[in-house]
C-alpha positions as CSV (number, residue, x, y, z in Angstrom):
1,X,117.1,110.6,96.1
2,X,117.3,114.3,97.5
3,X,114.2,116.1,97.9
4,X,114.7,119.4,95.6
5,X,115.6,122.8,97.4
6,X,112.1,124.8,95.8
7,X,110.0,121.5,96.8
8,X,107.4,123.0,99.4
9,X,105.1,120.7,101.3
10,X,101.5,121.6,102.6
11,X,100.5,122.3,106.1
12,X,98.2,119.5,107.0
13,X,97.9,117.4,103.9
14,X,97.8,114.0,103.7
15,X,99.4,112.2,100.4
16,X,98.2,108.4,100.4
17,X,100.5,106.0,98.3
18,X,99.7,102.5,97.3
19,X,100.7,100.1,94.6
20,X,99.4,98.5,92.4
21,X,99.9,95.3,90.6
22,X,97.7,92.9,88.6
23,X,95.1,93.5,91.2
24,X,91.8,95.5,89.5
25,X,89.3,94.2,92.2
26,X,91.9,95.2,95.3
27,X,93.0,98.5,94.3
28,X,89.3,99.6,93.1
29,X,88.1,98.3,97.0
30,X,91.4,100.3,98.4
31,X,91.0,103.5,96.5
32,X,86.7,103.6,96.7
33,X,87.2,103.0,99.7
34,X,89.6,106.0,101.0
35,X,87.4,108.3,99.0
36,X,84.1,107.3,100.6
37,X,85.4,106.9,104.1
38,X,88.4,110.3,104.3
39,X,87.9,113.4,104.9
40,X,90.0,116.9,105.1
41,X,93.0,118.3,102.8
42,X,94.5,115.1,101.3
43,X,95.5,113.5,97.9
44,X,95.8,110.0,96.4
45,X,98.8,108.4,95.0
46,X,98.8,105.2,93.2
47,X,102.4,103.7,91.7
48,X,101.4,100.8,88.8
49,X,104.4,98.5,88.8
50,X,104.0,97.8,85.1
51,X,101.1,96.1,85.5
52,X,99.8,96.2,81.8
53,X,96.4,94.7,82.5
54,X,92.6,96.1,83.3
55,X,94.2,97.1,86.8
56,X,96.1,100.6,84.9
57,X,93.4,100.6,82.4
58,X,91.1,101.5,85.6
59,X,93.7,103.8,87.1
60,X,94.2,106.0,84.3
61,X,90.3,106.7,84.3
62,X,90.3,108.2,87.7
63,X,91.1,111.7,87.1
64,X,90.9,112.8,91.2
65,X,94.6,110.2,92.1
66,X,98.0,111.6,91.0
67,X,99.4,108.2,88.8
68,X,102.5,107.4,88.0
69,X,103.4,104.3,85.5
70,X,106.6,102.3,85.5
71,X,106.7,101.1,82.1
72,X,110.0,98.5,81.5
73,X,111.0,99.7,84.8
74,X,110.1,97.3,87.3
75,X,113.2,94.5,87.3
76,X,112.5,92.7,90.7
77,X,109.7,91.6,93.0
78,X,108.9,91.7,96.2
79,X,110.3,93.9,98.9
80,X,112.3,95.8,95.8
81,X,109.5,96.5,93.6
82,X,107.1,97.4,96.5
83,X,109.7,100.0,98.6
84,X,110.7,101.5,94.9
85,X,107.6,102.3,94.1
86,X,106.4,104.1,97.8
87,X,109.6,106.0,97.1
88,X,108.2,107.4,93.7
89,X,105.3,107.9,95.5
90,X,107.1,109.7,98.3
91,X,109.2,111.6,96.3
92,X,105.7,112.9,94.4
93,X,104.0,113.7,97.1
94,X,103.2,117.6,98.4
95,X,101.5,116.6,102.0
96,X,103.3,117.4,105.0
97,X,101.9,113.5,106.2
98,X,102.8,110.6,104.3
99,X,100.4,107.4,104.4
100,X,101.5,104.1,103.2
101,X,99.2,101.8,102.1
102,X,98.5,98.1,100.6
103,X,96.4,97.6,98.0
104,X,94.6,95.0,99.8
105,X,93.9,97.4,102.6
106,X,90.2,98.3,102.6
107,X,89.1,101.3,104.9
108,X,86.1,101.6,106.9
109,X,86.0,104.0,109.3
110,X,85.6,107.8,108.5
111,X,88.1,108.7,111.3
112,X,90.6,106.6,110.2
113,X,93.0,109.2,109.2
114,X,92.2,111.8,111.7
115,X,93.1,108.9,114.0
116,X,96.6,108.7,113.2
117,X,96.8,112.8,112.8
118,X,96.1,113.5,116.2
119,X,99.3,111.9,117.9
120,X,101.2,113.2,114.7
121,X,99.6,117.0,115.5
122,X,99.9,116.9,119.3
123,X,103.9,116.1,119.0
124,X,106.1,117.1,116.2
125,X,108.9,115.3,117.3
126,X,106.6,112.0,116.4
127,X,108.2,111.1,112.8
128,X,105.6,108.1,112.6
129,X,102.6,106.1,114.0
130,X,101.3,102.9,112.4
131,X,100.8,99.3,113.1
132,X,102.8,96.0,112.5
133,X,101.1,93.0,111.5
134,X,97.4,92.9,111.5
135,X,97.1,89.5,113.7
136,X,93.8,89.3,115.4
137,X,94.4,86.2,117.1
138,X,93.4,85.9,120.8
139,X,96.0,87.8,122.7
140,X,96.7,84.4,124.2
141,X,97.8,82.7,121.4
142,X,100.2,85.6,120.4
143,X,101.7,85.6,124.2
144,X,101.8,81.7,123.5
145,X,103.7,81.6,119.7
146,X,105.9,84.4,121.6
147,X,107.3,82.0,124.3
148,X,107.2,79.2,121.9
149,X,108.3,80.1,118.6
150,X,111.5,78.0,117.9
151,X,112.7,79.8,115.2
152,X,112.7,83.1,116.7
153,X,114.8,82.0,120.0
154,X,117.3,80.4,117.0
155,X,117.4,83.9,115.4
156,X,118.2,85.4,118.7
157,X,120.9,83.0,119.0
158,X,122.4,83.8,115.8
159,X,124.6,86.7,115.8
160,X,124.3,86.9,111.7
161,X,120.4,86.9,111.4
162,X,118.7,89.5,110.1
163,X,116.9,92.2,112.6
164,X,113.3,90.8,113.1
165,X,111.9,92.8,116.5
166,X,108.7,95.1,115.7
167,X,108.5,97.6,113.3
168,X,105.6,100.0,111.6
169,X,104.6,98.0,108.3
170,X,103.9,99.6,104.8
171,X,100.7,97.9,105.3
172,X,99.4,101.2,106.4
173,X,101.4,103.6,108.4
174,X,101.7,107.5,108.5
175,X,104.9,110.0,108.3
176,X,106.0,113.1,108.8
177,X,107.1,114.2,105.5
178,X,109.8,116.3,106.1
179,X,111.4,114.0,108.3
180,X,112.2,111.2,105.8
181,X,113.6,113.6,103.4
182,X,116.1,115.2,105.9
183,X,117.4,112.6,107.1
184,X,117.4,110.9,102.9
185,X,115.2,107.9,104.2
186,X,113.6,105.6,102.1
187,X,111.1,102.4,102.3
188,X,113.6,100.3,99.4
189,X,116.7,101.1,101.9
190,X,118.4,97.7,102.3
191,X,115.6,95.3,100.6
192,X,118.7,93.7,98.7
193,X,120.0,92.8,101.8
194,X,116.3,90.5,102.4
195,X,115.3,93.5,104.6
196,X,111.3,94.1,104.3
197,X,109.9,97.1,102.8
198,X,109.9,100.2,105.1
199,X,112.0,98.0,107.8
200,X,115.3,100.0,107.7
201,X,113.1,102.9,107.5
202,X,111.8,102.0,110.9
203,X,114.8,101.1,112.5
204,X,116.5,104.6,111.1
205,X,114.1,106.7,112.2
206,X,114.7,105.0,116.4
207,X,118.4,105.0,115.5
208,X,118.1,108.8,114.8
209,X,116.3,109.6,117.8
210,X,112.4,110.0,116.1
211,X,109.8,109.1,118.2
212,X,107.4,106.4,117.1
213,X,103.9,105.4,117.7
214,X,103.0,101.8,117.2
215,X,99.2,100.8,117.4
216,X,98.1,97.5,118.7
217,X,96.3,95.4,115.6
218,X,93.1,95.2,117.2
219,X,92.9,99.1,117.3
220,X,94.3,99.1,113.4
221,X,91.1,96.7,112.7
222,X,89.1,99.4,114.2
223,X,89.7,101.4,111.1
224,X,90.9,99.2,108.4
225,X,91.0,95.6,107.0
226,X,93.6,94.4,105.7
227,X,93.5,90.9,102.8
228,X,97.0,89.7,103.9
229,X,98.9,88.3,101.0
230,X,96.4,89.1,98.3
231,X,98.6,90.2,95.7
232,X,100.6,87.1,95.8
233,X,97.5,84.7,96.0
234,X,95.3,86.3,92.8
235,X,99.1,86.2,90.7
236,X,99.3,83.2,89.8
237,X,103.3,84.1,88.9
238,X,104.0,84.3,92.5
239,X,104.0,81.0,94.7
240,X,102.5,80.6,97.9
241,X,101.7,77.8,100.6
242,X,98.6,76.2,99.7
243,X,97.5,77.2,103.2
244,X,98.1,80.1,102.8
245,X,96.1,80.6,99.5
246,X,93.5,78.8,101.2
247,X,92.9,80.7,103.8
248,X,93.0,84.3,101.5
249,X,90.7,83.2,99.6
250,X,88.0,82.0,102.4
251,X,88.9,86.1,103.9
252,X,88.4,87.2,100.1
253,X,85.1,85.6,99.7
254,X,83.9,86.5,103.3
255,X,84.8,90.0,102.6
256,X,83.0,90.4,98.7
257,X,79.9,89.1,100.9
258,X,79.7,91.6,103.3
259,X,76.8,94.7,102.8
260,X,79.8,97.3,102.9
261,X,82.0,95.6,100.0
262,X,79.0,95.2,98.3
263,X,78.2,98.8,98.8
264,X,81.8,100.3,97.8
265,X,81.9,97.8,94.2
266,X,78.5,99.5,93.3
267,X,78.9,103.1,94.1
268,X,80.0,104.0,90.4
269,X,80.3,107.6,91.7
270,X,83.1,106.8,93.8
271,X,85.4,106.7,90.9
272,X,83.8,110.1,89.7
C-alpha cells in the first residue's frame, strides 16, 4: 500500500484510529472520551472489524468520526485483524500526526495530545513517541521480574526466538505521517510471522535511522487509562486465563464506578 501522489496531509492535524470490535461500552468510553478531553485541529477514525452488533450500530450514528466497515473482510484475529485495520485507518487519514489507539483506552487528561506533540514539534527527525506496556507495578517489582524472568534469559539464548526488547505499543502511540508512508511502513508488517501489531513498525523505523521517544508508563497513566485485554475478556469467542479475566473485570468494575466514567456514559452530547 503506496500512499497516492495527489494525497496531501495537513499541517498540524492529528488523525486518531482505533478499532473496534464487539465492544459498544469500550469504544463509546474511548471515543466520548477523546472528544471531551482533546483539543486543536484533529479528526477521529474508527475501523469496525465486521463487528455486526450494537457496537457499529452506535458508530454509524456519530456523524463527527470518519468510519470505515469491513464487511466479509476480516479472515483472522488478533495481531492480523488489529494491524490491518490501523493500516485502513492510516491509509485514510489527512493529519500530518498519526495516533494509534485501543478501544479500551479511556482518556483523561485535556493535555494528552498536546503532550505527545510537543517532542514531535520541537524535532522533525522524531518519527514517533509513545509508550510500551502500561505496567504500574512498583518499579521494584519490574527491576525484580527483569533479573528474574526465566523465560526471557531462555529467549536471549535462543538464537531463533522472536525479537521481544521494547517497542512503542498500538496501545496509544503517535507518528509522523509522512514518515510511515515513505518509507511503505505498516502496523500488519510481519504479524504472520507471530510479530505484534506495530512491532516491525517499531523496529523499522530504529533500523532506518528515525528517532524515537518512549514514555515511561507511569507518565502514560498521567494521561490515559488503559483496560488491558478487554476486548478478549467481554468476547466470549476469544479465550483467556481465568486470571486474567478475573482481574479485567475487577479493573472494569472499578473503572464504571468512578465519578469520571460515570460522567462520560451520561454526557449524551458527547456523541452530538
Amino acid at each position: 500500500m503506496n500512499q497516492a501522489p495527489e494525497k496531501k496531509l495537513i499541517p498540524g492535524k492529528v488523525s486518531i484510529c482505533l478499532v473496534n470490535y464487539k465492544t459498544e461500552l469500550l469504544t463509546r468510553l474511548c471515543v466520548r472520551s477523546i472528544r471531551k478531553f482533546t483539543r486543536g485541529d484533529y479528526e477521529v477514525i474508527v475501523v469496525d472489524n465486521d463487528s455486526k452488533d450494537a457496537s457499529l450500530d452506535y458508530l454509524r450514528s456519530l456523524r463527527w468520526i470518519k468510519l470505515i466497515e469491513r464487511p466479509n473482510q476480516v479472515c483472522k484475529s488478533g495481531s492480523w485483524a488489529h494491524g490491518t485495520a490501523l493500516d485502513l485507518g492510516l491509509e485514510a487519514s489527512e493529519g500530518e500526526f498519526f495516533v494509534s489507539l485501543h478501544s479500551d483506552t479511556i482518556v483523561h487528561n485535556p493535555d494528552w495530545l498536546d503532550f505527545l506533540l510537543r517532542p514531535m514539534l520541537a524535532d522533525p527527525k522524531l518519527a514517533c513517541i509513545g509508550g510500551g506496556k502500561l505496567d504500574l507495578k512498583p518499579h521494584w517489582q519490574v527491576i525484580l521480574k527483569k533479573y528474574t524472568d526465566v523465560k526471557a534469559w531462555l529467549r536471549k539464548l535462543n538464537p531463533n526466538a522472536k525479537r521481544s526488547d521494547f517497542y512503542i505499543r498500538t496501545i496509544c502511540g503517535l507518528y509522523r505521517t509522512e514518515f510511515l508512508f515513505k518509507e511503505n511502513l505498516r502496523f500488519a508488517m510481519n504479524v504472520d510471522d507471530g510479530m505484534t501489531c506495530g512491532k516491525q513498525l517499531y523496529y523499522e523505523l530504529l533500523a532506518r535511522g528515525y528517532g524515537t521517544m518512549p514514555v515511561e508508563a507511569y507518565t502514560m497513566a498521567e494521561h490515559i487509562h488503559h483496560l488491558a485485554h478487554a476486548t478478549m475478556v467481554l468476547n466470549p469467542e476469544f479465550k483467556v486465563r481465568k486470571r486474567t479475566e478475573r482481574r479485567c473485570q475487577k479493573n472494569l468494575n472499578e473503572l464504571l464506578a468512578s465519578p469520571l466514567v460515570r460522567d462520560i456514559l451520561q454526557d449524551q452530547a458527547l456523541d452530538a
